[in-house]
SERO-4910 file (N, C-alpha, C, O; in steps of 0.05 Angstrom, whole numbers):
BEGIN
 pado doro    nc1    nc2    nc3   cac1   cac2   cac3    cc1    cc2    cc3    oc1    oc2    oc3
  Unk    A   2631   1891   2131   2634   1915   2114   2646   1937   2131   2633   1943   2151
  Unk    A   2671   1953   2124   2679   1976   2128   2658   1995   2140   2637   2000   2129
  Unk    A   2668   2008   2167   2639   2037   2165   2643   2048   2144   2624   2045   2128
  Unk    A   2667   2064   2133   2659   2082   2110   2651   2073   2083   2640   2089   2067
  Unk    A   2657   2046   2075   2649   2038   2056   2615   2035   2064   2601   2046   2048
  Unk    A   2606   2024   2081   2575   2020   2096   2559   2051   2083   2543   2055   2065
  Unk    A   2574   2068   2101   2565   2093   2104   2569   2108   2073   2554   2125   2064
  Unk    A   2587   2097   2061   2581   2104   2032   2562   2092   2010   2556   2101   1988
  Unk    A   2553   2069   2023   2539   2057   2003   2509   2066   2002   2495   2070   1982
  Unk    A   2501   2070   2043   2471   2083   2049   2474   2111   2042   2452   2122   2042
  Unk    A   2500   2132   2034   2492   2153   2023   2483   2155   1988   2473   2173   1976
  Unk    A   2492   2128   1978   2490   2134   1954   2459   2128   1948   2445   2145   1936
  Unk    A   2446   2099   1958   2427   2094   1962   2401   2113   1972   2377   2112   1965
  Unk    A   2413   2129   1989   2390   2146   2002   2388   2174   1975   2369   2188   1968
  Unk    A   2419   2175   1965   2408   2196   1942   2399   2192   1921   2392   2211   1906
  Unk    A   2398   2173   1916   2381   2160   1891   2348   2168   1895   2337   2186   1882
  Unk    A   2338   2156   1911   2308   2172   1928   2302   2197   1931   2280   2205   1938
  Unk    A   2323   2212   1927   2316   2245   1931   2317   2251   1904   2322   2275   1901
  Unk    A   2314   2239   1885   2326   2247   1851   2307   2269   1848   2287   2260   1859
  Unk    A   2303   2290   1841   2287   2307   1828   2291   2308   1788   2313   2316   1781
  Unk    A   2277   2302   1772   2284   2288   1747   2304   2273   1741   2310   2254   1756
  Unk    A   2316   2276   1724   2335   2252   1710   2361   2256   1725   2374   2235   1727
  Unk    A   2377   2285   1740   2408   2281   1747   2406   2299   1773   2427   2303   1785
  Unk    A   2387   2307   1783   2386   2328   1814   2380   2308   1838   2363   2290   1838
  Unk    A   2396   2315   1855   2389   2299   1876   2386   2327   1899   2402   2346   1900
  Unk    A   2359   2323   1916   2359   2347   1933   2382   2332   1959   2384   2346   1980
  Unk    A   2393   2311   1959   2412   2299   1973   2432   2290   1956   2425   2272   1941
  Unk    A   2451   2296   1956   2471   2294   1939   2493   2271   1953   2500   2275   1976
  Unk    A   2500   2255   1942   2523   2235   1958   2551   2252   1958   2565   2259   1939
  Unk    A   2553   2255   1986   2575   2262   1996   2599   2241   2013   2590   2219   2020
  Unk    A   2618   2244   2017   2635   2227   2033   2636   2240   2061   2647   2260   2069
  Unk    A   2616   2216   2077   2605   2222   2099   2631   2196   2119   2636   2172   2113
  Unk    A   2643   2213   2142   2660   2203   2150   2648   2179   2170   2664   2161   2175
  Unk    A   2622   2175   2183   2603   2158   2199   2573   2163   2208   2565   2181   2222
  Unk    A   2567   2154   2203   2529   2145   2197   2523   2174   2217   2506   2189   2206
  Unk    A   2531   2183   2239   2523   2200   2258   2529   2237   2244   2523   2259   2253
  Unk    A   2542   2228   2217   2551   2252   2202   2526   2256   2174   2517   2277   2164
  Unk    A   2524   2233   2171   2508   2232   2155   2471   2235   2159   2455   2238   2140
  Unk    A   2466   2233   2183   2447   2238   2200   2439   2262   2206   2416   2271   2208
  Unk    A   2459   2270   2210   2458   2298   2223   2452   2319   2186   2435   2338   2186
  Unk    A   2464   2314   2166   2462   2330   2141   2435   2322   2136   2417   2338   2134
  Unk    A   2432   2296   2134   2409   2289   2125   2376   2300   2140   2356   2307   2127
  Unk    A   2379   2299   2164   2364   2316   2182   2360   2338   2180   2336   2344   2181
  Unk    A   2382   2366   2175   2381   2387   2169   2366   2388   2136   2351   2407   2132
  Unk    A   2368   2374   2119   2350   2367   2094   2324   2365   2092   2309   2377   2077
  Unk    A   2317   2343   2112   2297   2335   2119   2279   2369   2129   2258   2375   2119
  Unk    A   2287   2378   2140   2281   2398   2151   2262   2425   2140   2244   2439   2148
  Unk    A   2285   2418   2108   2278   2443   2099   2262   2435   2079   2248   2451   2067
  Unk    A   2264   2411   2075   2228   2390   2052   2211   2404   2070   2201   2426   2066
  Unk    A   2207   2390   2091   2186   2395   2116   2169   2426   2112   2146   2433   2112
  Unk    A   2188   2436   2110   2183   2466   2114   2178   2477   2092   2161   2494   2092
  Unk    A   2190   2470   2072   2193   2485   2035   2171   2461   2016   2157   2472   1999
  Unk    A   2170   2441   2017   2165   2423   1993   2156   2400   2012   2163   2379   2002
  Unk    A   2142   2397   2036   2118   2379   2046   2118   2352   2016   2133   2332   2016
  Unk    A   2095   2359   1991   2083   2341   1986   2113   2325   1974   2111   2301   1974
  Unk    A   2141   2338   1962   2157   2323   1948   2170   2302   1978   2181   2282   1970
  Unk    A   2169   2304   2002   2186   2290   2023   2163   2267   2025   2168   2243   2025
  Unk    A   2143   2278   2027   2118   2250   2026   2122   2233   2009   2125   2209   2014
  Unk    A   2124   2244   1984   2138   2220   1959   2155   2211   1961   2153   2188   1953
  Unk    A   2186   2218   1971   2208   2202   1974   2208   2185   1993   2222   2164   1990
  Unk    A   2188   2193   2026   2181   2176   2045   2177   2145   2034   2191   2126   2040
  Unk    A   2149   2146   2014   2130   2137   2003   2154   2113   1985   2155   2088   1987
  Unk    A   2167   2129   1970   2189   2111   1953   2206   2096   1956   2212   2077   1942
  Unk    A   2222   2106   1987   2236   2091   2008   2221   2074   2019   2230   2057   2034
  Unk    A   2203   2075   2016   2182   2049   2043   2192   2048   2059   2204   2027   2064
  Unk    A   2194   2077   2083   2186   2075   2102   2157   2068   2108   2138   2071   2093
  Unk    A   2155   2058   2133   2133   2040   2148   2114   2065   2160   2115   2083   2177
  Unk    A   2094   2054   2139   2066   2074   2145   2061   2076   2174   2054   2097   2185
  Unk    A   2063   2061   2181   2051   2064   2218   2073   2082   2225   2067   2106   2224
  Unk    A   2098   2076   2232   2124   2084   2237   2112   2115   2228   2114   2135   2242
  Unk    A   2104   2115   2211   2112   2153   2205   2079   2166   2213   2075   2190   2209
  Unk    A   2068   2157   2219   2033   2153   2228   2043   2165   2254   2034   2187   2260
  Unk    A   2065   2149   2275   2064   2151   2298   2087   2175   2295   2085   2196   2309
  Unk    A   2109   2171   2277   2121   2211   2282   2101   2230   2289   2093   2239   2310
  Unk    A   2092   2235   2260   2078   2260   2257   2057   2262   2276   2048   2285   2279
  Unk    A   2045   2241   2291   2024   2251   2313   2029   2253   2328   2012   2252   2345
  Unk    A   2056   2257   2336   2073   2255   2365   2067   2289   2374   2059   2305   2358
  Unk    A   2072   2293   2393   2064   2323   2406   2096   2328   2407   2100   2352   2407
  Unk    A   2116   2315   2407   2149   2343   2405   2159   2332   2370   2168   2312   2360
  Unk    A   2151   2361   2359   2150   2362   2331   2178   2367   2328   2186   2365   2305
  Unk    A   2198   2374   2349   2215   2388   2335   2243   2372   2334   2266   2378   2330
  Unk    A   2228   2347   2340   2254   2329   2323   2245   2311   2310   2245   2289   2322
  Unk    A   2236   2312   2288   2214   2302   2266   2238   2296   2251   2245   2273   2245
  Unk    A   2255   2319   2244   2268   2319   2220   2299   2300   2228   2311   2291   2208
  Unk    A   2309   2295   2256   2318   2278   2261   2308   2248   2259   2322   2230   2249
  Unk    A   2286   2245   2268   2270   2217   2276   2271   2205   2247   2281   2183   2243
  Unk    A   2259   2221   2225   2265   2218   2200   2280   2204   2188   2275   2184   2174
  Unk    A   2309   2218   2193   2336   2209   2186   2342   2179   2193   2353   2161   2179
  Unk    A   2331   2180   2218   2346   2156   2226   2325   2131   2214   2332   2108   2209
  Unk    A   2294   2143   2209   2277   2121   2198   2293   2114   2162   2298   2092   2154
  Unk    A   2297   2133   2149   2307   2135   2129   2326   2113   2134   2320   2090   2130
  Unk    A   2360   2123   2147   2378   2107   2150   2366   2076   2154   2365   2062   2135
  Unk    A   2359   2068   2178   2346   2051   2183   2342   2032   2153   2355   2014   2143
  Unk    A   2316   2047   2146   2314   2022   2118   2330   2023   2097   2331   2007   2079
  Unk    A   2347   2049   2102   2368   2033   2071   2390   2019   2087   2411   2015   2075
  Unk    A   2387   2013   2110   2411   1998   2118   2396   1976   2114   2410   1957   2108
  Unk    A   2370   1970   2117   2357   1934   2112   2355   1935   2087   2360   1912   2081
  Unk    A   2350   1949   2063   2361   1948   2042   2379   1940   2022   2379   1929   2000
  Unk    A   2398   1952   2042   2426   1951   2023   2438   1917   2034   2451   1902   2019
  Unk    A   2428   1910   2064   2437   1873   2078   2421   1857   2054   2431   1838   2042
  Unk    A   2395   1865   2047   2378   1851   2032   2394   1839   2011   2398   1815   2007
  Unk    A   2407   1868   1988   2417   1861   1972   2433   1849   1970   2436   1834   1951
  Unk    A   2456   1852   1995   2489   1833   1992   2474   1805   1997   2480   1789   1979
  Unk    A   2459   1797   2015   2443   1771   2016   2435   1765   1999   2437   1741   2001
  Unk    A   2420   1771   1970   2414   1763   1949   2445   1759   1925   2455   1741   1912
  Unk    A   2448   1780   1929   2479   1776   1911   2500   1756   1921   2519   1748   1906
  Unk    A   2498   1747   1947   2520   1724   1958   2496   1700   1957   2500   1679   1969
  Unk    A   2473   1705   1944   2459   1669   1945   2450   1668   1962   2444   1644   1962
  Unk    A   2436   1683   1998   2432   1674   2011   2409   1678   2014   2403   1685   2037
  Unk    A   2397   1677   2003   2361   1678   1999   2348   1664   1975   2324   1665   1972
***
């Protein structure tokens, strides 16, 4: 798979999870030129849940299934202040096993 096609598919994926009702996404899919671009927006996002809207980032955590332990061991970590990076990349991370999951089920290989 293409990076930018890759990198477009985990942005569309990751904004689906941020839906706030039926058409808002507090992450909006953008055309992100490589995963290290998209990281970095997504981080600065992350940021401002953290800071503005705590219990709604718990829920999207929660919806993404990220790995309870995994985010057990962020937040008790003593350097807080790249939370909102560590995040991103936990985020990225599972919609990239996500999105292999699905082409593996759609090509039969599971």
């Amino acid at each position: 798979m293409a990076e930018n096609t890759k990198v477009t598919e985990i942005s569309e994926f990751i904004s689906k999870y941020f839906m706030i009702g039926n058409s808002n996404s507090l992450i909006p899919v953008a055309d992100f030129i490589n995963l290290d671009e998209l990281r970095l927006y997504l981080s600065q996002k992350l940021s401002y849940l953290m800071d503005n809207k705590y219990d709604s980032l718990i829920n999207i955590l929660y919806r993404i299934d990220v790995g309870e332990e995994k985010l057990s061991k962020l937040f008790s970590g003593t350097n807080r202040e790249n939370i909102s990076a560590a995040l991103a990349d936990l985020i990225i991370e599972r919609s990239i096993q996500k999105a292999e999951f699905r082409q593996k089920y759609k090509n039969g290989k599971l």
